[in-house]
KELUMSE-47220 format. One line per 8 residues: number of its first residue (from 1); their letters; for each residue z, x, y of N, C-alpha, C. Coordinates in steps of 0.2 Angstrom, whole numbers, plus 5000, padded with zeros to 4 digits. Layout:
KELUMSE-47220
NUM = a = Z,X,Y,Z,X,Y,Z,X,Y; ...
//
This chain:
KELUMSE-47220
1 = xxxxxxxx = 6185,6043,6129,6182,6037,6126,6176,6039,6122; 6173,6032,6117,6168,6035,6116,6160,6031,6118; 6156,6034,6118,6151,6031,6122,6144,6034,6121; 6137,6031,6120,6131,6033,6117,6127,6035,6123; 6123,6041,6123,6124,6046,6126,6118,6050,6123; 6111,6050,6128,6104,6049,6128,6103,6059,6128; 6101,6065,6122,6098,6068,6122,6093,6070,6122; 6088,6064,6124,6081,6068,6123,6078,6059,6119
9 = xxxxxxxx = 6072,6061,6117,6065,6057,6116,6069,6055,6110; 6071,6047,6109,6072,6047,6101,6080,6051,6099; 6085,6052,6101,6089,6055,6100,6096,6053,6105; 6099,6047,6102,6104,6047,6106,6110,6047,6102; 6118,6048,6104,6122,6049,6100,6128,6047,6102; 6131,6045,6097,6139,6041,6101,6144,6050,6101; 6146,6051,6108,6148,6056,6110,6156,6053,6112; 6160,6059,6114,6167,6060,6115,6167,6061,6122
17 = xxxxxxxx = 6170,6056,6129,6166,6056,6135,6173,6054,6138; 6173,6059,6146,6181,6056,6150,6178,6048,6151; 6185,6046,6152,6186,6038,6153,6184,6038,6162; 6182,6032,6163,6179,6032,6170,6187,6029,6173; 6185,6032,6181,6192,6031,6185,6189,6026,6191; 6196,6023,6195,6191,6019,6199,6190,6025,6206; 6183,6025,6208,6181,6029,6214,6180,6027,6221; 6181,6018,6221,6180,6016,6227,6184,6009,6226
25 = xxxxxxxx = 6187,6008,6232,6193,6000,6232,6189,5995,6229; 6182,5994,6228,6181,5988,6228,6176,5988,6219; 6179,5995,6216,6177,5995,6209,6184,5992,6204; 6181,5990,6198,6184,5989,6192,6182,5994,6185; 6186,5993,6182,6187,5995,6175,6187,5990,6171; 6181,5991,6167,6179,5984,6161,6183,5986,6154; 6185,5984,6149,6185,5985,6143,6180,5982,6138; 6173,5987,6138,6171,5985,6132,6172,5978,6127
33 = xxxxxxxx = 6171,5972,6128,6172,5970,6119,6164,5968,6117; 6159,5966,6119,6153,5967,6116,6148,5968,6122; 6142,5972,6118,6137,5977,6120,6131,5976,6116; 6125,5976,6119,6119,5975,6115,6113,5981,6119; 6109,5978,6112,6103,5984,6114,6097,5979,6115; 6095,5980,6122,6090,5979,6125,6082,5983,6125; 6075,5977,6126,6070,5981,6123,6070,5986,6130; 6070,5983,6135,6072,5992,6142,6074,5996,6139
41 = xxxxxxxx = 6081,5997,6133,6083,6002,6132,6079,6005,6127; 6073,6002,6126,6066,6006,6119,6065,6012,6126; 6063,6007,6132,6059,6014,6136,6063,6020,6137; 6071,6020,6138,6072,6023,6137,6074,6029,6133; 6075,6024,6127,6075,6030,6121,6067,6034,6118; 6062,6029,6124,6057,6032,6121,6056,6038,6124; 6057,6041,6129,6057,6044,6136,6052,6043,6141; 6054,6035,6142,6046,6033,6145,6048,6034,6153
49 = xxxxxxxx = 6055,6033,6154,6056,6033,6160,6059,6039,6165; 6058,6041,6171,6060,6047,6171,6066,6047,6174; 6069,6052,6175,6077,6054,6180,6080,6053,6176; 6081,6053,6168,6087,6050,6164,6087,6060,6164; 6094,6061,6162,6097,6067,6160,6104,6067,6155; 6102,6074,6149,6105,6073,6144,6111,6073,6145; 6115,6069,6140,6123,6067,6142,6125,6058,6145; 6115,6055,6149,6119,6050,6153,6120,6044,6148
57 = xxxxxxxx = 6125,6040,6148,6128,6036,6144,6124,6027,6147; 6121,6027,6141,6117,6020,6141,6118,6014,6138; 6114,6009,6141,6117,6001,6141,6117,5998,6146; 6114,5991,6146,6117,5990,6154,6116,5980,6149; 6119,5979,6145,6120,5972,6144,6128,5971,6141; 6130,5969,6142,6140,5973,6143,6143,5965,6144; 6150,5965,6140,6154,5963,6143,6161,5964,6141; 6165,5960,6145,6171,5963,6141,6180,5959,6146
65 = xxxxxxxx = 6184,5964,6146,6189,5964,6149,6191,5967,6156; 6195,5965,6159,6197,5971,6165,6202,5971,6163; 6202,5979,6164,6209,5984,6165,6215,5986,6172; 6207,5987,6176,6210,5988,6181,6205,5984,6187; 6210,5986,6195,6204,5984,6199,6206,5988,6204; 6203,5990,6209,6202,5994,6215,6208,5986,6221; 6210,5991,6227,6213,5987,6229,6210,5982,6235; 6204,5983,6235,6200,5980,6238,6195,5974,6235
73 = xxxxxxxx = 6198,5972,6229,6193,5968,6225,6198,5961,6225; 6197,5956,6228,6201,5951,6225,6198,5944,6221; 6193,5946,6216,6192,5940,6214,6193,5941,6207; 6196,5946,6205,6196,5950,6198,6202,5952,6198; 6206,5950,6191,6212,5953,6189,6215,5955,6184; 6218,5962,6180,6220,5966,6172,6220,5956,6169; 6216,5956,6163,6214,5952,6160,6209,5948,6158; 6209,5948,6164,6200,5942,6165,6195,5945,6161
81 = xxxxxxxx = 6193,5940,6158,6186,5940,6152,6180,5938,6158; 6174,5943,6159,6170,5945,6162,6162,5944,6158; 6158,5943,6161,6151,5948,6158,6150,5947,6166; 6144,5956,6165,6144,5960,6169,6135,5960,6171; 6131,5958,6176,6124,5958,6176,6124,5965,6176; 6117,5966,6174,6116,5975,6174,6112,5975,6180; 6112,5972,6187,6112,5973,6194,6118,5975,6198; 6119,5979,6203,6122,5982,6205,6121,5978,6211
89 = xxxxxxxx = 6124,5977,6214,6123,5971,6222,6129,5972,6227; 6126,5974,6233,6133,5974,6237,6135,5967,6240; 6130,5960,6242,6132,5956,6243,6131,5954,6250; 6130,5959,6254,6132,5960,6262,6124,5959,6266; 6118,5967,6261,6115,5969,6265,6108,5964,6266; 6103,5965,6268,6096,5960,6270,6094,5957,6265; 6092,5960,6260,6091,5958,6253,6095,5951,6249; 6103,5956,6248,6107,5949,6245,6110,5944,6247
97 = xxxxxxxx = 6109,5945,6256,6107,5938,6260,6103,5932,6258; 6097,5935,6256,6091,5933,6253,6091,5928,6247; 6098,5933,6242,6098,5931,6234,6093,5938,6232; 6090,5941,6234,6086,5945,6232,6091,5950,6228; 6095,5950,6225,6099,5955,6223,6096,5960,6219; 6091,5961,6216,6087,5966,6213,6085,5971,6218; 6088,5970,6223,6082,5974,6230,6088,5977,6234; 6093,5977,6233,6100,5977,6237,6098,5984,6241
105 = xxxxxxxx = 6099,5985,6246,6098,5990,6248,6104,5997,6248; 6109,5992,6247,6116,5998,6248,6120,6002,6241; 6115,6000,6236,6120,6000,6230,6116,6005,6225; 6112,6009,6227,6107,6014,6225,6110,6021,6229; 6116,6024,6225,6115,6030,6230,6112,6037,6229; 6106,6036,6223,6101,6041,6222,6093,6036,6224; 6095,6033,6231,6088,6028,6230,6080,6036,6230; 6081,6041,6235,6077,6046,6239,6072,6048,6232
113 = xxxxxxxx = 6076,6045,6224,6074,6048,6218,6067,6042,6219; 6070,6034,6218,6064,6031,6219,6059,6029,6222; 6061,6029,6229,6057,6031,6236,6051,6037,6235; 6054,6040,6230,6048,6047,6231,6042,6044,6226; 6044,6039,6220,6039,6036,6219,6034,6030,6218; 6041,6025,6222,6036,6019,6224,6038,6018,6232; 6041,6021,6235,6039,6020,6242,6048,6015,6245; 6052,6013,6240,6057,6009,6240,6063,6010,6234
121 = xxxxxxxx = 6069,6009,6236,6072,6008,6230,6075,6004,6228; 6074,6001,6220,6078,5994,6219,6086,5995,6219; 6090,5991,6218,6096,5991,6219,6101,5997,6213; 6106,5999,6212,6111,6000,6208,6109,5997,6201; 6106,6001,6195,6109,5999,6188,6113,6002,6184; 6113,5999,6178,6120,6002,6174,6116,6004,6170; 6117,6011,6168,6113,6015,6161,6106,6014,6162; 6100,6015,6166,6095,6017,6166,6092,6019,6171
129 = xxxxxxxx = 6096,6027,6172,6093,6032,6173,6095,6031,6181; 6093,6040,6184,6097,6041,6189,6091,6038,6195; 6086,6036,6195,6081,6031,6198,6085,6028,6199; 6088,6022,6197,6091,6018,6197,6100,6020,6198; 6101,6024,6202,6109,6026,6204,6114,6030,6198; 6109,6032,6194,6115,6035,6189,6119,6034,6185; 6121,6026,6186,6127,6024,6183,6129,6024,6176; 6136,6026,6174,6135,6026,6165,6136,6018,6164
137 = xxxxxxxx = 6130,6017,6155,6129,6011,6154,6135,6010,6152; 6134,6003,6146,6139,5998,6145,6139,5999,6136; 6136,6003,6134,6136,6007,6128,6141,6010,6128; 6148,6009,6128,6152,6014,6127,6162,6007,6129; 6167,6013,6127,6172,6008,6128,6174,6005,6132; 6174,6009,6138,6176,6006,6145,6170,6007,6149; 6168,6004,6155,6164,6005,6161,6165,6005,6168; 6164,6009,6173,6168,6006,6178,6161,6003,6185
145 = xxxxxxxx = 6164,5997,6184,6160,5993,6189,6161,5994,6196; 6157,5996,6199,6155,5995,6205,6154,5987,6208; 6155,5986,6215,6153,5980,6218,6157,5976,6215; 6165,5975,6211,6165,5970,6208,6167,5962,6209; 6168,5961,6217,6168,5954,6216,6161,5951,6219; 6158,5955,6218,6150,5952,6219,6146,5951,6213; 6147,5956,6207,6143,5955,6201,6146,5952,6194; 6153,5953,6190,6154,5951,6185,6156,5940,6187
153 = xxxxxxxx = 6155,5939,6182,6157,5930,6181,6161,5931,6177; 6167,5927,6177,6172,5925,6174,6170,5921,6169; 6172,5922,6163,6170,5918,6157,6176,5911,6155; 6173,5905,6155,6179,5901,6155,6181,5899,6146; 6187,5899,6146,6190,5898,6140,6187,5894,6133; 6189,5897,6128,6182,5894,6123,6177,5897,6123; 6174,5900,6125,6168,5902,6124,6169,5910,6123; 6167,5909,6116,6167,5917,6112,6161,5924,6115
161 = xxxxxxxx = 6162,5929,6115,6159,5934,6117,6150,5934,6115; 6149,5931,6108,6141,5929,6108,6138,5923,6113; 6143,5920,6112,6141,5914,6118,6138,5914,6126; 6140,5920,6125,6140,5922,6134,6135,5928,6136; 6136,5934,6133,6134,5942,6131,6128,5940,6137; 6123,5938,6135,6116,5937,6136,6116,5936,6142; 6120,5932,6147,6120,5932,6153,6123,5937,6158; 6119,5944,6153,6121,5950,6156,6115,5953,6158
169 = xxxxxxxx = 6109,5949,6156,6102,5952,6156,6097,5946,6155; 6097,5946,6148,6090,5944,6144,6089,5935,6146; 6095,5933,6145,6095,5925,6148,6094,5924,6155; 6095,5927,6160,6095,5926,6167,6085,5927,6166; 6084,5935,6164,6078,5937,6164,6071,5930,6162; 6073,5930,6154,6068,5925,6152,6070,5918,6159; 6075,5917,6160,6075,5911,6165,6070,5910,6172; 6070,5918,6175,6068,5922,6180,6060,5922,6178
177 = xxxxxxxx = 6059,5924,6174,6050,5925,6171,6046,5917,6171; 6052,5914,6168,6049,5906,6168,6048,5903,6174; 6054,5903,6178,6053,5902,6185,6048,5905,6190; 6046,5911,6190,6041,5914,6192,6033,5912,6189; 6033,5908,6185,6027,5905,6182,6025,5899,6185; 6028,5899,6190,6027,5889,6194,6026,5885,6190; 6032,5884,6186,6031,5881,6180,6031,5873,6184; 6027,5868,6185,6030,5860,6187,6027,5855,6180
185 = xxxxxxxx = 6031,5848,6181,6031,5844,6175,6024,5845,6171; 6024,5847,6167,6016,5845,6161,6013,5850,6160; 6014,5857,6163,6013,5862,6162,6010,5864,6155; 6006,5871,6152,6005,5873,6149,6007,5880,6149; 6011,5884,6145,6015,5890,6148,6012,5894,6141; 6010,5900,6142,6009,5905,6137,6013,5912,6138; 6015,5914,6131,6020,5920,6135,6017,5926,6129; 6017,5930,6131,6015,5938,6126,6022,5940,6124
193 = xxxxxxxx = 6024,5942,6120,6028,5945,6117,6036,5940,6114; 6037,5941,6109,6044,5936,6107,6050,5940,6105; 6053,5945,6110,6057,5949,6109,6062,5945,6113; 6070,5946,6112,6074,5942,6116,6072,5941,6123; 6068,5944,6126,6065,5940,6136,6062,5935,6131; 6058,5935,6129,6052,5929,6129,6056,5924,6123; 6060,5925,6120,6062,5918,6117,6067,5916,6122; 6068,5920,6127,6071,5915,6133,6068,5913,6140
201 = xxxxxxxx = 6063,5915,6140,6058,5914,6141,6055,5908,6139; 6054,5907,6132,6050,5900,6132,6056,5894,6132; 6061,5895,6129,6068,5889,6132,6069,5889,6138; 6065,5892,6141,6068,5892,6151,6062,5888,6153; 6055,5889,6148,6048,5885,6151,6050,5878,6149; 6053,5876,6144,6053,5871,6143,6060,5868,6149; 6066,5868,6149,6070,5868,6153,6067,5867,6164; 6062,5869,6163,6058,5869,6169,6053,5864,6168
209 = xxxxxxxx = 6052,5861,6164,6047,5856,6164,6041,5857,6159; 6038,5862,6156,6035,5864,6154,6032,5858,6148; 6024,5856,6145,6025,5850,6142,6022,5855,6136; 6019,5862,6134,6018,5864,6127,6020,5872,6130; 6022,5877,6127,6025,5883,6127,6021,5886,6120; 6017,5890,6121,6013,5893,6116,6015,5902,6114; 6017,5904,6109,6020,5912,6111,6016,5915,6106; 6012,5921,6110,6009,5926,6105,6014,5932,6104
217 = xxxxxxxx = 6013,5934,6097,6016,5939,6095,6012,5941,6089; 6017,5949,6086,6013,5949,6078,6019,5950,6074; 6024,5952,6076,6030,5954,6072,6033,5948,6069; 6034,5945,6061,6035,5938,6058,6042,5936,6060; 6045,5939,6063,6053,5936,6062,6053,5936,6069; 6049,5938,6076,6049,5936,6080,6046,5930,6081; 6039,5928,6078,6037,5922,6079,6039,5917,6075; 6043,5917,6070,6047,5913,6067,6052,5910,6072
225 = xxxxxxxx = 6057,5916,6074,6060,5912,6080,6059,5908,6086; 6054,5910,6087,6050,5907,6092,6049,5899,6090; 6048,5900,6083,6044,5891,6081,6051,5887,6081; 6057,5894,6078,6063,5888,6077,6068,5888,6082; 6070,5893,6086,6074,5892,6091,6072,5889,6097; 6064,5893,6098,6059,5891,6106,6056,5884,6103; 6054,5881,6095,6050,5876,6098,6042,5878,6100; 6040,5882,6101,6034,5886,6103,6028,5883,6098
233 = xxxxxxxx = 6023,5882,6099,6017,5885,6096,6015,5891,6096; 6012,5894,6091,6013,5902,6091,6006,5903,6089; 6005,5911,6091,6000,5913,6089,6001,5919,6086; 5998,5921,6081,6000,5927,6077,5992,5933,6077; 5994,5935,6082,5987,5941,6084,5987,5945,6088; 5988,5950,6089,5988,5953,6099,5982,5956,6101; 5975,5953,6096,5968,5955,6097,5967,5953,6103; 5965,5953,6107,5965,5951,6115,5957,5946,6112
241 = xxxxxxxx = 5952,5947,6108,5944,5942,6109,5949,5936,6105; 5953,5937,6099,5957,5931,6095,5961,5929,6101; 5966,5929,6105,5970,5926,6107,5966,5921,6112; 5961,5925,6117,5959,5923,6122,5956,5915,6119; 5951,5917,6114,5947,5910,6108,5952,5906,6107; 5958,5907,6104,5962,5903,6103,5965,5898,6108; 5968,5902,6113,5970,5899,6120,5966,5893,6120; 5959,5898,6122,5953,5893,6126,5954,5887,6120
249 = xxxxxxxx = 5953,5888,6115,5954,5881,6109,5959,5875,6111; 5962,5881,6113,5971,5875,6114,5974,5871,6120; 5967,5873,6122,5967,5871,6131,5961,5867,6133; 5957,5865,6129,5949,5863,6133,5944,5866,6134; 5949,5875,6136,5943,5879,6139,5946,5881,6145; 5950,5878,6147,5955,5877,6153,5959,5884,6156; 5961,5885,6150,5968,5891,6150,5976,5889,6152; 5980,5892,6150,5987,5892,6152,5988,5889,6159
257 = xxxxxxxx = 5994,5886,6163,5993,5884,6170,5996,5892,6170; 6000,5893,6166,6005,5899,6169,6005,5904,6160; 6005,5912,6163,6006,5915,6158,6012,5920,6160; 6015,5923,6155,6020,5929,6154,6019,5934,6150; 6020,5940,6152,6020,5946,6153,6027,5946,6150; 6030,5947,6144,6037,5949,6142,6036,5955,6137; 6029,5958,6137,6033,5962,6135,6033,5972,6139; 6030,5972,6143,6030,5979,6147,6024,5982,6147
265 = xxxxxxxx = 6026,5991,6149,6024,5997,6149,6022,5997,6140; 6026,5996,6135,6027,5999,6128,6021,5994,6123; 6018,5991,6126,6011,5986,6123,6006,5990,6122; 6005,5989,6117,5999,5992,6110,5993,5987,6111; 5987,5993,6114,5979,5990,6112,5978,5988,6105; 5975,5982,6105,5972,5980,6099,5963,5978,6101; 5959,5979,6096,5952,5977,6097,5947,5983,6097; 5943,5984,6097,5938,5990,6096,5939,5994,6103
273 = xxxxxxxx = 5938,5988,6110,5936,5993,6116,5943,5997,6116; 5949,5993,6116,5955,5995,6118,5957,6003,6114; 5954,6003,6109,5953,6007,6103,5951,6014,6104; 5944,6011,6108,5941,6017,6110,5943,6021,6115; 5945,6017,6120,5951,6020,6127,5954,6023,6125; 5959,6021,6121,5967,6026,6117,5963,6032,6114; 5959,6033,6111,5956,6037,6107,5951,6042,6112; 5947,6039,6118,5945,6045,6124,5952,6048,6128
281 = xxxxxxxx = 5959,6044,6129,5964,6046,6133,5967,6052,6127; 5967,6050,6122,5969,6056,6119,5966,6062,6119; 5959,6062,6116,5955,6068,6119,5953,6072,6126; 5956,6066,6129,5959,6070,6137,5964,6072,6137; 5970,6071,6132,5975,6073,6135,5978,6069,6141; 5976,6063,6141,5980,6061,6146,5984,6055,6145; 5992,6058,6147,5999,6057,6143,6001,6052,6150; 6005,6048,6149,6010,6043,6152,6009,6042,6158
289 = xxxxxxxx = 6001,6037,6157,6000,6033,6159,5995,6027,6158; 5999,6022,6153,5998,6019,6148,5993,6011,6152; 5989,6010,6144,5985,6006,6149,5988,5996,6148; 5989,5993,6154,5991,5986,6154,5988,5982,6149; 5988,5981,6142,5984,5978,6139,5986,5971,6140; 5992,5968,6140,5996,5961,6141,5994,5959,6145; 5993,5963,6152,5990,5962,6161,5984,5959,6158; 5979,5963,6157,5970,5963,6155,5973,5956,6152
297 = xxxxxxxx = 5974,5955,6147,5973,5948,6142,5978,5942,6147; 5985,5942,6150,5985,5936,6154,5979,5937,6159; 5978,5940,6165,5974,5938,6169,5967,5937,6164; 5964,5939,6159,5959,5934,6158,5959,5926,6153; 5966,5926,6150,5969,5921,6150,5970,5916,6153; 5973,5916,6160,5976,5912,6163,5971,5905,6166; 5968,5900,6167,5968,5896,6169,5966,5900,6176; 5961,5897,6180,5958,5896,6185,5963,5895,6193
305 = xxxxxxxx = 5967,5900,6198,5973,5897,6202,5982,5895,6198; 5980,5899,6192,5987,5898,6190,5990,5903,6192; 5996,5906,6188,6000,5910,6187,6001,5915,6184; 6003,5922,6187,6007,5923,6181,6012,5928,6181; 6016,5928,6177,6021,5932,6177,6025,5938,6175; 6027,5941,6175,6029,5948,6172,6033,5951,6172; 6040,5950,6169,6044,5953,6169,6046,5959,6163; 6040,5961,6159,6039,5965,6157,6040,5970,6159
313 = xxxxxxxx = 6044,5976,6159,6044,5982,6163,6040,5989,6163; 6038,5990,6167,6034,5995,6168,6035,5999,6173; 6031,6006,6175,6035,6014,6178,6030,6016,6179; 6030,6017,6185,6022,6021,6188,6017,6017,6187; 6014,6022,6184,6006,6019,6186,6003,6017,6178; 5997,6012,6179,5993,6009,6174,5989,6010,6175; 5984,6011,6169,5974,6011,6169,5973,6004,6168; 5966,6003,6171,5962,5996,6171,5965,5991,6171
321 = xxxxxxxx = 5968,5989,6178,5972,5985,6179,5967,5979,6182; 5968,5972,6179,5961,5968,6179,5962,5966,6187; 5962,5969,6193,5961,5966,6197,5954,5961,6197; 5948,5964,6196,5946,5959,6196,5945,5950,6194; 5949,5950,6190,5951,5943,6186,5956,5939,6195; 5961,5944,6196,5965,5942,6197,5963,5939,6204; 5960,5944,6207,5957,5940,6215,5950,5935,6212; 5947,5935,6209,5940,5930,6208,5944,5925,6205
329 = xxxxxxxx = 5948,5926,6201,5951,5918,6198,5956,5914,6203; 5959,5918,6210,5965,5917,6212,5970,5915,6210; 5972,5921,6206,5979,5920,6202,5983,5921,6206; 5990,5919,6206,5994,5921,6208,6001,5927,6204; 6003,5932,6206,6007,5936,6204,6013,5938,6206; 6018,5936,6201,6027,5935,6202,6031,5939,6198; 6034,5944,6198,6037,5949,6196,6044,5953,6199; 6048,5957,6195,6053,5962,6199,6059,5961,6194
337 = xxxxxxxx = 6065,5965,6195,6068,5965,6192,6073,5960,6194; 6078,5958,6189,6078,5948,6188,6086,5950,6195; 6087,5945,6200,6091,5945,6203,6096,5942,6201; 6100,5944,6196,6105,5942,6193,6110,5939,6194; 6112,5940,6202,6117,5935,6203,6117,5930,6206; 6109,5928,6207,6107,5919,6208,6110,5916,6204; 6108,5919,6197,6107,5915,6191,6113,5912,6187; 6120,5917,6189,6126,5917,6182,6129,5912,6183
345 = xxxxxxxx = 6129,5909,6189,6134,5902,6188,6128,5898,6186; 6123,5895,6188,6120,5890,6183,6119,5891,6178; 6117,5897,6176,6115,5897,6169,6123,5897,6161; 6128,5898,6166,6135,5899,6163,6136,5893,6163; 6134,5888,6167,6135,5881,6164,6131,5876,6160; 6125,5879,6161,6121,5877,6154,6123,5880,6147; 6125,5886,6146,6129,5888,6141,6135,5884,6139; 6140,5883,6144,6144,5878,6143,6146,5871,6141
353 = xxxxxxxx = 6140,5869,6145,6138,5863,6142,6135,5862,6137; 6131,5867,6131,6129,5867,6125,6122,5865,6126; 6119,5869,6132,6112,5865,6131,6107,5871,6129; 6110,5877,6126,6109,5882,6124,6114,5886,6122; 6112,5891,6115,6116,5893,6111,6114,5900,6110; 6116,5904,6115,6113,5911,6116,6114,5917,6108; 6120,5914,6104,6120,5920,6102,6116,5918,6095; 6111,5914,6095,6105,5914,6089,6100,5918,6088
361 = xxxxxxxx = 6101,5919,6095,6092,5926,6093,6095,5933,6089; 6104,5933,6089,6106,5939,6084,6104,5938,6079; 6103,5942,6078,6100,5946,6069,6105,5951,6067; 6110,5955,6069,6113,5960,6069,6116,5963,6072; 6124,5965,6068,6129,5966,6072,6132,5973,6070; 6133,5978,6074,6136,5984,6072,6141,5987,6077; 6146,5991,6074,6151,5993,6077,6147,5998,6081; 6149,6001,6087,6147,6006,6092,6144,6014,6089
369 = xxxxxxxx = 6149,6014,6085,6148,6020,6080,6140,6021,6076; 6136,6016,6076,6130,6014,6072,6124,6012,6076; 6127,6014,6085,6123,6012,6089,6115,6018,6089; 6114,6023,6084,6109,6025,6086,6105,6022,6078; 6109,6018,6072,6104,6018,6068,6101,6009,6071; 6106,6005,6076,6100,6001,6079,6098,6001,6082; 6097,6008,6087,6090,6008,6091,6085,6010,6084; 6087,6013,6080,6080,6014,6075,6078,6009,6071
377 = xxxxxxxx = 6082,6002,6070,6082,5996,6069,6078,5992,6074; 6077,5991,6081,6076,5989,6085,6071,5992,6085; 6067,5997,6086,6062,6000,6088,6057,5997,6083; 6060,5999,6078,6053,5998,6070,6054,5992,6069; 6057,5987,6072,6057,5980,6070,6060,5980,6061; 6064,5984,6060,6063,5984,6051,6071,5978,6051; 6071,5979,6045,6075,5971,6042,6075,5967,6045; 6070,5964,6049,6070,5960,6051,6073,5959,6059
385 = xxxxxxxx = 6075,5964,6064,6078,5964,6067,6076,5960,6074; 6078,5957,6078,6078,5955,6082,6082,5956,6089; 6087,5956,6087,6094,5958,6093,6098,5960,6089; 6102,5966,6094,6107,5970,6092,6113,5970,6095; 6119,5966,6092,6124,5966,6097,6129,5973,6094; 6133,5976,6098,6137,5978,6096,6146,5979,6099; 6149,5983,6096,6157,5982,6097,6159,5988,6097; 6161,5989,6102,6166,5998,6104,6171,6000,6097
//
């Protein structure tokens, strides 16, 4: 089959790869029909993340068909239209009792790789890195899923594969970040970054009761979106002294009750001080270990006892991380990676019922064969890119 397949910094390739077989009674075999590229798959391809090894096959926002099933699966049968979360859950253990299914304990079976560097490992993912279990992504024709009558949802009739896709990640995620903002009726919510998390993010603020959704960004075609799909008031800056003034203008003085962290590890200092940091860490020579600019600005952002959120991803470790702000203002902080399979029946019926229209944040569609010229697409924001959906 064919499937895109991470060489190195910047260098991935659609390669000629065996077809996955099932390995355990309780896997399936998906067929591919649409795959998109996510902004995790930047850290990725940037090589920001570690344990990836050349050859591993990336992706983890997928959906498609089944082909087959292990003879221990019985909620899935050759036909069923699927999307598939990019969490791996077994269902059983302490964790997915909980719902906590980002946390799964059983469904990582190279956890001893993340334990060595955060003392725990998260659960099974698809295509990001052997931290996270090894698994080949969803970048490619076929995939074979693990845990499968725990993780895919059945897609009900009518609804085309853009209309759904997104409840394979980014829609649950933004839903997840909003929720994590204590969002209650009357709310003021501020989100950093307008990449597909954060415009779903700001429709899941509003959807939570949110009464103004405020989205900073610098990229024009994402804060466009923002104003027409999100509704948002926007800010066009990521100067951390402008933002903060602005805020402070657009609140009393007050601040956000809740802020969001959508966009990561991959966040660019703007401003003289931030300026000078990057410019003494280079002269140190000191590599990947990037500093939380988005953190610094929401915790000095945020409102007094409010919130904040982060579903931004990040790895390892961070310099100047505003503890200070965050114990003297009493913020509170809610983060992790989004437990997906709380989410896919609710939110598959708000897509059903048309109270959102997931495949408008697309901007661009390419066949799998084209999949390295839209990570360069996506990376540099050029044509106006936004989201990258693609087709085996």
């Amino acid at each position: 089959m064919k499937a895109l397949c991470w060489h190195g910094k910047e260098d991935v390739r659609v390669d000629t790869v065996d077809d996955p077989v099932l390995e355990d009674p309780h896997d399936a075999i998906i067929r591919v029909t649409a795959t998109a590229i996510c902004g995790s798959d930047l850290h990725l391809y940037g090589a920001l993340v570690p344990t990836l090894k050349e050859g591993d096959i990336l992706g983890h926002e997928f959906m498609g068909e089944v082909v087959e099933t292990g003879s221990a699966v019985t909620g899935l049968k050759a036909g069923d239209r699927v999307v598939v979360p990019f969490t791996i859950a077994c269902g059983k253990c302490f964790f997915c009792k909980k719902q906590l299914y980002s946390l799964c304990d059983t469904s990582n079976p190279k956890a001893h790789l993340a334990k060595e560097q955060m003392g725990h490992a998260t659960c099974g993912m698809f295509g990001y890195s052997h931290m996270t279990g090894g698994f080949s992504g969803g970048q490619a024709e076929l995939v074979r899923v693990p845990h499968a009558d725990v993780g895919p949802i059945k897609v009900p009739a009518g609804l085309p594969d853009d209309k759904v896709l997104f409840l394979s990640d980014i829609f649950p995620t933004g839903f997840m970040a909003a929720e994590n903002a204590n969002i209650v009726d009357g709310d003021t919510v501020a989100i950093w970054g307008c990449g597909p998390v954060g415009q779903f993010a700001i429709r899941s603020a509003w959807m939570l009761g949110a009464a103004r959704v405020i989205a900073i960004d610098h990229v024009p075609e994402r804060l466009a979106m923002a104003k027409s799909f999100g509704r948002a008031e926007i800010i066009d800056s990521y100067d951390p002294e402008e933002v903060y003034e602005r805020l402070m203008d657009m609140t009393e003085g007050r601040g956000p009750d809740g802020c969001i962290d959508a966009v990561g590890a991959e966040a660019h200092g703007h401003g003289a001080a931030n300026a000078l940091v990057d410019k003494a860490k280079d002269l140190a020579h000191v590599k990947g270990v990037p500093n939380p600019y988005v953190l610094q600005q929401i915790a000095k952002c945020c409102r007094k006892g409010g919130s904040l959120s982060i579903p931004g991803v990040y790895v390892g470790f961070v310099n100047m991380f505003p503890m200070g702000a965050v114990m003297n203002k009493a913020l509170t902080i809610k983060t992790g990676q989004t437990h997906m399979q709380r989410y896919l029946e609710p939110l598959m019926k708000r897509v059903a019922e048309g109270e959102i229209d997931l495949s408008q944040i697309i901007t661009h569609r390419l066949p799998l064969a084209d999949a390295p010229r839209g990570y360069e697409l996506f990376q540099k924001h050029e044509d106006g890119c936004v989201k990258v959906v693609m087709t085996p």
